[in-house]
C-alpha positions in Angstrom: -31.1 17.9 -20.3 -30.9 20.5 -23.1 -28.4 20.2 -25.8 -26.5 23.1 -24.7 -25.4 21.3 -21.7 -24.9 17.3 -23.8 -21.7 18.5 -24.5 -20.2 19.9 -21.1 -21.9 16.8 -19.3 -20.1 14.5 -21.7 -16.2 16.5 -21.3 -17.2 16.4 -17.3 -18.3 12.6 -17.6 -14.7 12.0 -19.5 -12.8 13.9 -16.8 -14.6 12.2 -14.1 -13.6 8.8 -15.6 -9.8 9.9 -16.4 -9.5 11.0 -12.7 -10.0 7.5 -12.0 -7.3 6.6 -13.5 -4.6 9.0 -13.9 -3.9 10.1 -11.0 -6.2 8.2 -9.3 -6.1 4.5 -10.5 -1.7 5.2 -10.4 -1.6 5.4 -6.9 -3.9 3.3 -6.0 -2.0 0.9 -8.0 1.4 2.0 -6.2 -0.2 2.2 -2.6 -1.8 -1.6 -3.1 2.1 -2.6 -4.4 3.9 -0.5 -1.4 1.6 -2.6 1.6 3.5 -5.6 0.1 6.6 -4.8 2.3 4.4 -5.8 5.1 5.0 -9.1 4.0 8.6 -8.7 5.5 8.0 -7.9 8.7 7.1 -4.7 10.5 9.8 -3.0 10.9 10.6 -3.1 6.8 6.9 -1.9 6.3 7.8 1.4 9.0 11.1 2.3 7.7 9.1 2.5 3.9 6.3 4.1 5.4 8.8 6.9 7.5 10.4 7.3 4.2 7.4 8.5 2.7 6.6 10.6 5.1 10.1 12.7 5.2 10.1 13.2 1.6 10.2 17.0 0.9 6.9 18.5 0.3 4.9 15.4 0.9 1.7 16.9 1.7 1.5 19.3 -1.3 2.3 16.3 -3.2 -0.6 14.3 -1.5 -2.8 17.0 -1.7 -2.9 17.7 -5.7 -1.8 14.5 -6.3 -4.4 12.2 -4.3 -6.5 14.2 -1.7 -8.1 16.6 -4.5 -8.3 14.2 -7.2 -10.4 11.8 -5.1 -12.7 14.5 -3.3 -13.6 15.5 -6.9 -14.3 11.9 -8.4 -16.0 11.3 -5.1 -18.3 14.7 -5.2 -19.2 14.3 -9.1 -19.3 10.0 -8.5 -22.3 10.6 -5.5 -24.3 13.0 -7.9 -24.2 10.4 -10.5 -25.3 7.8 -8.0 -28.3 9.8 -6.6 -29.2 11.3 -10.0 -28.4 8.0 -12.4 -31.2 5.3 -13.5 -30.7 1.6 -13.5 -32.7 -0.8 -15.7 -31.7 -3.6 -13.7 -35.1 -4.6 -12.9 -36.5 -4.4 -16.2 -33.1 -6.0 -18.3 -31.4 -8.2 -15.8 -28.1 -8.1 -18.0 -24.6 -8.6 -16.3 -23.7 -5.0 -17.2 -26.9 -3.3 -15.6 -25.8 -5.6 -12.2 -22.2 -3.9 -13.0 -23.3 -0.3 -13.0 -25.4 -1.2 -9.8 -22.1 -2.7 -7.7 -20.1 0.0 -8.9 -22.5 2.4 -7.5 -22.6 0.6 -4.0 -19.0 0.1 -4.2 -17.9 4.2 -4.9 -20.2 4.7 -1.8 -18.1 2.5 0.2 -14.5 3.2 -1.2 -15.2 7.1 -0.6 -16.1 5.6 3.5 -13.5 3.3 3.8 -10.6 6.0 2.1 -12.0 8.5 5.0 -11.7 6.1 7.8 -8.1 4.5 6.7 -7.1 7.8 6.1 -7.7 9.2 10.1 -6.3 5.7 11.1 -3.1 6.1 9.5 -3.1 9.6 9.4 -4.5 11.9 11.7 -5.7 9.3 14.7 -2.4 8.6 15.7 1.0 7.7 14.3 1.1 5.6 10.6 2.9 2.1 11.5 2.5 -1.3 11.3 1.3 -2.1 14.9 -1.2 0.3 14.5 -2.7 -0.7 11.0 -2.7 -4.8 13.1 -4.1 -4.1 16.0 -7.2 -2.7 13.9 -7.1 -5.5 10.9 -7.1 -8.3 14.0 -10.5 -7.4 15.4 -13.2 -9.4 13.4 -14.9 -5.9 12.2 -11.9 -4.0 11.3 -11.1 -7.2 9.0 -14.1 -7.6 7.9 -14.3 -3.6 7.1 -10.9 -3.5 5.4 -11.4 -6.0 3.6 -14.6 -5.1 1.8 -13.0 -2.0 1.3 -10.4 -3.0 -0.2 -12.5 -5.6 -2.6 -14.9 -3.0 -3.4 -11.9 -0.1 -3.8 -10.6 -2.7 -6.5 -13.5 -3.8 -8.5 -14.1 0.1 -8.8 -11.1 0.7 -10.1 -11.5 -2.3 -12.6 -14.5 -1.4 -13.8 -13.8 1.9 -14.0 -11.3 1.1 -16.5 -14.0 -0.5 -19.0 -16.1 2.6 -18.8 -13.1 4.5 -19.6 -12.4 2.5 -22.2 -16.7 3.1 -23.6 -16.3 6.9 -22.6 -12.8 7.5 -24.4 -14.2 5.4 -27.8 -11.1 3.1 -27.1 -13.6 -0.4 -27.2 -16.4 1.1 -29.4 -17.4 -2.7 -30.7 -19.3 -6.0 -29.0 -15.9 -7.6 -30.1 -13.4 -5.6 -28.4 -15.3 -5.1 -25.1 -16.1 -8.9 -24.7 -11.9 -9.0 -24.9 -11.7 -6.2 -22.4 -14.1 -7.8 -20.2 -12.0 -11.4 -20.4 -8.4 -8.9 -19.7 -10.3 -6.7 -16.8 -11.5 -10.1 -14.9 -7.9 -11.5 -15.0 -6.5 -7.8 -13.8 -9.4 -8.1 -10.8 -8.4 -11.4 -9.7 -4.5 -10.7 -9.9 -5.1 -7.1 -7.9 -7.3 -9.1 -5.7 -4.7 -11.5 -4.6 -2.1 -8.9 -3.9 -4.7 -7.1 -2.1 -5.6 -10.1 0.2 -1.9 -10.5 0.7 -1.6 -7.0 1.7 -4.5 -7.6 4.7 -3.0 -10.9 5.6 0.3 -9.9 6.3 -0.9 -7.6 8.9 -2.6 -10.7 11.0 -1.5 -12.5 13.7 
């Protein structure tokens, strides 16, 4: 890379990793949060879901909002996947087995967003009946929740490369503190993601 283009690659690499969170990492946070009202019932989890769907100007608001936002941290995510280097076979550190899983797990989240987007969305009418009758076949389980695994440990350790990229943790000290936070935040958004899946068996 010539040093002309260091410094455009490194603003592109912090606006990558700020999509991920804002708006990105927001709404997945809010969406994760929202599937909790399944938890009461179908019906409740409908009537939020129709609500969401009559506010005014929902789709704009999805499109800038989510739909770009994602397609662009998905294009430039895939080019760094098929152009990065790991030297996980030479320096089996925990990190280098990090930057591979969050590799693998982009790939998969951009997948999983595409197919739970037509189920709910264009395949046929968003509601809780639907969303079961998918999660209750072993694959569909099995699918969703990968996805959903994956969708959050990319979105948790996206936040420590934010951290690197934006010179917020810029010591050993402060990241091995980050590190001890971020595994608490996985397990907690874990839970409440399991939840989420679980309230939609039978």
């Amino acid at each position: 890379m010539s040093t002309t283009q260091k410094p455009y690659h490194f603003l592109i690499r912090r606006a990558h990793s700020l999509l991920g969170i804002v708006p990105i990492g927001l709404f997945f946070m809010f969406h994760m949060f929202l599937n909790l009202t399944a938890l009461g019932g179908g019906e409740l989890y409908d009537k939020v879901i129709s609500t969401m769907q009559d506010f005014p100007a929902i789709f704009i608001i999805e499109l800038v909002v989510i739909f770009i936002p994602i397609a662009i941290h998905a294009i430039y995510g895939t080019r760094v996947v098929y152009t990065g280097q790991s030297n996980i076979l030479r320096y089996k550190y925990a990190r280098n087995w990090f930057y591979i899983i969050q590799r693998i797990s982009g790939l998969y989240t951009v997948f999983f967003i595409v197919i739970h987007v037509y189920l709910m969305r264009v395949g046929g009418e968003a509601n809780f009946a639907r969303l079961s009758e998918f999660l209750n076949q072993p694959l569909g389980l099995v699918f969703y929740t990968l996805g959903v695994l994956f969708a959050i440990f990319h979105f948790v350790n996206g936040l420590w490369a934010f951290a690197i990229t934006w010179g917020i943790t810029v010591g050993p000290h402060s990241q091995k503190i980050l590190m001890y936070a971020l595994t608490a935040v996985f397990i907690l958004i874990s839970a409440i993601g399991l939840a989420d899946i679980s309230a939609f068996l039978k």
